[in-house]
N, C-alpha and C positions, 0 to 999 in steps of 0.2 A: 750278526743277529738278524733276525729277521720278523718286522713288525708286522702282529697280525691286523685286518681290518676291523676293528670292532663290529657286532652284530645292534642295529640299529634299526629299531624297528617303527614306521610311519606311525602317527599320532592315532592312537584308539581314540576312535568318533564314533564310541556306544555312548558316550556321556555329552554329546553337542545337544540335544533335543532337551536335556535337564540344563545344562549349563545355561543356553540361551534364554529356556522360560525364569530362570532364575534371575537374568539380567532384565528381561522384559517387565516381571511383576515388580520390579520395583519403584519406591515412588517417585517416578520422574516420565514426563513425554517418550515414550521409544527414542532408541539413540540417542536421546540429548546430552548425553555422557559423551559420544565419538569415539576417539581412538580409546580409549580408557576401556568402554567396554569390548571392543579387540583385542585390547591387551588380559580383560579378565578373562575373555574363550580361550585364549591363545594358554594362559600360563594353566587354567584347568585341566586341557586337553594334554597339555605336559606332567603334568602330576597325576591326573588319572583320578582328578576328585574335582567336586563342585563347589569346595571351600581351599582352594589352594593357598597355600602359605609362602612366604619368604622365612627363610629362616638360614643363619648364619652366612649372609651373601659376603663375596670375598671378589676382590680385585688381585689376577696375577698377572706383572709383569715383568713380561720374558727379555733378556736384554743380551746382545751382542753384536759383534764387532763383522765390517765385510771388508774385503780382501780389496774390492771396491774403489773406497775411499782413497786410497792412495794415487788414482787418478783425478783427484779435484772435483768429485761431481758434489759436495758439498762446499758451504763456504767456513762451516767447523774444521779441525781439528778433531783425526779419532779421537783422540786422548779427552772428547769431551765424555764419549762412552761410561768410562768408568768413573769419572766424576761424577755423572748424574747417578750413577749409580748410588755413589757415597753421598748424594744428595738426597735421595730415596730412604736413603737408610737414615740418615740423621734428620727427616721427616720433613724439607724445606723445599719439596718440588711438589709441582701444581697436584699430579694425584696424591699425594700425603693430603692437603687441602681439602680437594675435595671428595675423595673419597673418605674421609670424617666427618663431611657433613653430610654425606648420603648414609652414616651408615654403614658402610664395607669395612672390611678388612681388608690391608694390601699383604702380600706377597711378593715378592721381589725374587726372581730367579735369574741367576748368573747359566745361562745358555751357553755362550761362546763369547766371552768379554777380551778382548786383547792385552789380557792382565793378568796376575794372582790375587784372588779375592778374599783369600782365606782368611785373611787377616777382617773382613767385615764377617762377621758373626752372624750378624741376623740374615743375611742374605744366603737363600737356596743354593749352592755351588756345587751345580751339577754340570760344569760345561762340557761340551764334546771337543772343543780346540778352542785353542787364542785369538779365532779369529779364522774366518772365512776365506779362503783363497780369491784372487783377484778375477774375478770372470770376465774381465775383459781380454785377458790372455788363457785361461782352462776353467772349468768347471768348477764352481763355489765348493761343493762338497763333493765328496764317493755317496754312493749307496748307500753303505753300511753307515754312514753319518747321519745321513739324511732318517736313517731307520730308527740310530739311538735318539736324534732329537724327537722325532714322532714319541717314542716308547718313554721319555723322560717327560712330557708333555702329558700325556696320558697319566701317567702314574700321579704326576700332583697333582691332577683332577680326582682322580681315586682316590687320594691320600682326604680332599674334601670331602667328596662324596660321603666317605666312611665317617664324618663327622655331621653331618645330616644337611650339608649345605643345599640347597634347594635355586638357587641364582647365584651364577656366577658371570663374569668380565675379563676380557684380555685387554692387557695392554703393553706395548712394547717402546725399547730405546735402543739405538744403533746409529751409531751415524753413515750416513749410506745407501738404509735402508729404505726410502722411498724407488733409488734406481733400482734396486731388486726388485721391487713390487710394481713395480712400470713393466720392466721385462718378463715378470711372471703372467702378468693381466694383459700382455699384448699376445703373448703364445697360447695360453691356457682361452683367451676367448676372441682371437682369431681377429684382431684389431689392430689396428696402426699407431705405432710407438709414440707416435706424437701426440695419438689421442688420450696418451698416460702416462706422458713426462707431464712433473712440474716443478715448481722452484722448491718444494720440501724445505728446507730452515732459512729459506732466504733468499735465496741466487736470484744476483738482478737478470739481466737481459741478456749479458754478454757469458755469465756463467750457465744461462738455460741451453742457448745453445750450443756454449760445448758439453753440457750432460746430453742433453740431445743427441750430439754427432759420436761423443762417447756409447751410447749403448747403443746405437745401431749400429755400428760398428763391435758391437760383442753380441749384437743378433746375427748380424753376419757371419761372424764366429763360427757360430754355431747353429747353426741352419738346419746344421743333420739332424738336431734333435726331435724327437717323439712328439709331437705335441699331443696326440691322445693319449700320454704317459704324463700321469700328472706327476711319478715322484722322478721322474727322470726330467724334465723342467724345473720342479723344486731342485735336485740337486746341480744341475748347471746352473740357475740364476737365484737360486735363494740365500735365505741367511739362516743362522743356528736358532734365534728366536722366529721367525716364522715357520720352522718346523716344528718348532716346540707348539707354538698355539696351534698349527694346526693338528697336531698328536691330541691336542689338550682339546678345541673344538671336536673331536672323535669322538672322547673321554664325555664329556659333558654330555653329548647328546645319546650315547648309551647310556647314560645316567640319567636320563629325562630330567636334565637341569636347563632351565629358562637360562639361555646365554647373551648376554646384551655382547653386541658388537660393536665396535669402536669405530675407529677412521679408516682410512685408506688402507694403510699397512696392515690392519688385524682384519678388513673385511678381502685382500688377498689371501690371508693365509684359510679364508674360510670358504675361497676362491676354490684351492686345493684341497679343500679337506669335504666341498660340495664336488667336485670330479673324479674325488673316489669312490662316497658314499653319498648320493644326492639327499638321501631323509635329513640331515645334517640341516641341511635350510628351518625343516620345521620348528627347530626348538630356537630358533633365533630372533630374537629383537634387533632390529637397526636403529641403534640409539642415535645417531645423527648425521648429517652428511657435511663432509669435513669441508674446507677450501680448498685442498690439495687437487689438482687437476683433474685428476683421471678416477676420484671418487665419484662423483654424479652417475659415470657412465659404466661404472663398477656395480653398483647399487641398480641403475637401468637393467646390466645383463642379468643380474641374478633376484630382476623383479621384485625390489625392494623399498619399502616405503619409508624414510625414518622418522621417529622421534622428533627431533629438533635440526635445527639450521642455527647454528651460531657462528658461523663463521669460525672458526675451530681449525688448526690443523696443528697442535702441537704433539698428537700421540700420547702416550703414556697410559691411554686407558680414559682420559680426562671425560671424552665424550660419553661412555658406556657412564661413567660413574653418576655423572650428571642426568643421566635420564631413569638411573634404580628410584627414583623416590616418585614418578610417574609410576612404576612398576607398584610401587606399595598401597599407593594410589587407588587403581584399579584393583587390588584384590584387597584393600579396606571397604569399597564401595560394597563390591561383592557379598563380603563378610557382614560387614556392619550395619551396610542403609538396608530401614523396613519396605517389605512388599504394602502394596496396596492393603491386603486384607489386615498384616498385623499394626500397621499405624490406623486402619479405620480411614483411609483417603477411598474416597470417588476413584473409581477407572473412568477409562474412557467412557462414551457413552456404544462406541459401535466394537 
C-alpha cells in the first residue's frame, strides 16, 4: 500500500485581528492572562472561529514492541509491554488517572505488541507485527510497514474526527522505545547521538553507556541511510507506535484538531511527521518538557515552548493530559470573561 500525505493547509489568519481584539477587550490589563491567551489565538486560528471549543477531547495511545530490546538497552523486560497494556485496559496506569481528571477519553491501540491481544477487548488491535525487528543488526520495519502504520494512525484519528472531536493527545508504550527515538532525533536533525541518549526507565550509569555504545554502533550500521527521507529513517530506526502517531499527528492536523504533544517519544514521532509536512507544527501544543535527555533539545530544534516542566518522563500520554485543562482554561476565558464595555469596567485611559 501506499500512504498518501495528507493535504494540510497553514492556519487561516483572516480571523487573528478579531481573535486578538477579542482577548485585548477583556477585563483584565493586556496579556495579564500570558500563555493562556496564546493558547486562545492558537486554538481559534485552528478552528477557524473566535469562540473555539473543546469538545469530546480523547487521549490515544499507541503501543508496541522493538526488536531492540533484546540488546539490554532497557533495564525492563519486553514482556513489560503487554502488561501495561492490560494495565491500560483494567484502568490502573498513570494515564487512566489522569486523563479522568482532565477530562479525556483514552484509547488504547495495539500497533505492534509482541503478543496476541485479542483476548483484551477493549483495546484497538490493529497491529502490523509482533514486534519490531532488531535494528541493531537490519532495519526495524519495510516500507510497506512503516506505510500501514502511517495509514492505521490516520484512520483513528478520522475515526474521532467524525465524532466531532476538536482536541486530541498521543501517548505511547514500548519498551525500547526511547533508543528508537534517540536514533530518529540524531539523523532526522543532524545531532550527535549522545545529545539524545538517555536513561528512559531507569538505567544507571553503567547501562547508559552501553545503550550509548549500543546505537552507535546501529548508526554505524547504517550510515547509508537517507536522512532527508524521513520515512526511510522511520523505517530503519523506528517502532510500529511511533508510526502510528505519526500517521495520526497527519490525521489530526488535516482535521484542524489542537493536538497537545507529550514527551520525548510522541514529540519524535512529530519530528517525522513535521519532515514531511512542515504545517503539522501549527496545530500543536507542547504540553511539557519531559526529563528524558534529548527532549529539551528536541523541543529547541523544532522551536518549541511547553506548557509545564514537571519533571515527567514516564510517557503514556501523562504529560499532554496534564496540560488539556490549561487548554479549557484559555478558551473558558475567551468564552466567558466580560469585555470592558459589557461589564461597565473603565479601560485604560491611553
Amino acid at each position: 500500500m501506499t500512504f498518501e500525505l495528507p493535504m494540510i493547509a497553514p492556519l487561516d489568519r483572516s480571523l487573528e485581528t478579531a481573535l486578538r481584539d477579542k482577548i485585548a477587550y477583556k477585563t483584565k490589563p493586556p496579556g495579564s492572562l500570558g500563555r493562556l491567551e496564546s493558547l486562545a489565538l492558537q486554538m481559534g486560528l485552528i478552528q477557524r472561529s473566535t469562540a473555539p471549543q473543546i469538545l469530546h477531547p480523547v487521549m490515544l495511545v499507541f503501543a508496541g514492541d522493538h526488536g531492540i530490546a533484546a540488546t539490554g538497552v532497557s533495564p525492563y523486560p519486553q514482556a513489560v509491554t503487554v502488561q501495561m497494556v492490560a494495565n491500560f485496559v483494567a484502568g490502573g496506569a498513570a494515564i487512566n488517572a489522569l486523563s479522568g481528571v482532565a477530562g479525556m477519553a483514552l484509547e488504547v491501540i495495539n500497533a505492534g505488541v509482541a503478543a496476541d491481544l485479542q483476548h483484551l477487548s477493549a483495546v484497538i488491535d490493529i497491529p502490523v507485527a509482533q514486534g519490531t525487528r532488531n535494528f541493531a543488526e537490519e532495519p526495524a520495519m519495510t516500507r510497506a510497514q512503516v506505510e500501514q502504520a502511517l495509514a492505521a494512525g490516520a484512520a483513528r484519528v478520522r475515526h474521532h474526527a467524525a465524532l466531532g472531536t476538536t482536541v486530541i493527545g498521543f501517548g505511547e508504550m514500548g519498551i525500547g522505545n526511547t533508543s528508537s527515538a534517540a536514533c530518529l532525533m540524531s539523523v532526522l536533525c543532524g545531532v550527535p547521538l549522545a545529545s539524545c541518549v538517555g536513561r528512559g526507565t531507569g538505567l544507571d550509569d553503567a547501562g547508559l553507556a552501553r545503550k550509548q555504545a549500543i546505537l552507535e554502533a546501529a548508526l554505524a550500521r547504517h550510515r547509508q541511510i537517507d536522512g532527508s527521507d524521513p520515512l526511510a529513517v522511520l523505517a530503519c530506526f523506528g517502532g510500529f507506535e511511533i508510526a502510528m502517531m505519526t500517521g495520526a499527528f497527519l490525521a489530526a492536523a488535516e482535521a484542524q484538531m489542537t493536538i497537545l504533544v507529550d514527551g520525548f517519544i510522541a514529540t519524535t514521532a512529530l519530528l517525522v511527521a513535521v519532515s514531511l509536512v512542515p504545517a503539522v507544527r501549527d496545530y500543536c501544543v507542547f504540553a511539557h518538557q519531559s526529563d528524558e535527555a534529548g527532549h529539551r533539545k528536541l523541543l529547541e530544534f523544532l522551536q518549541a515552548e511547553p506548557l509545564l516542566a514537571l519533571s515527567l518522563r514516564l510517557g503514556e500520554g501523562t504529560g499532554a493530559a496534564l496540560a488539556l485543562p490549561l487548554l479549557r482554561a484559555a478558551a473558558a476565558f475567551l468564552n466567558q470573561m466580560a469585555s470592558f464595555g459589557e461589564a461597565g469596567v473603565s479601560e485604560r485611559a491611553d
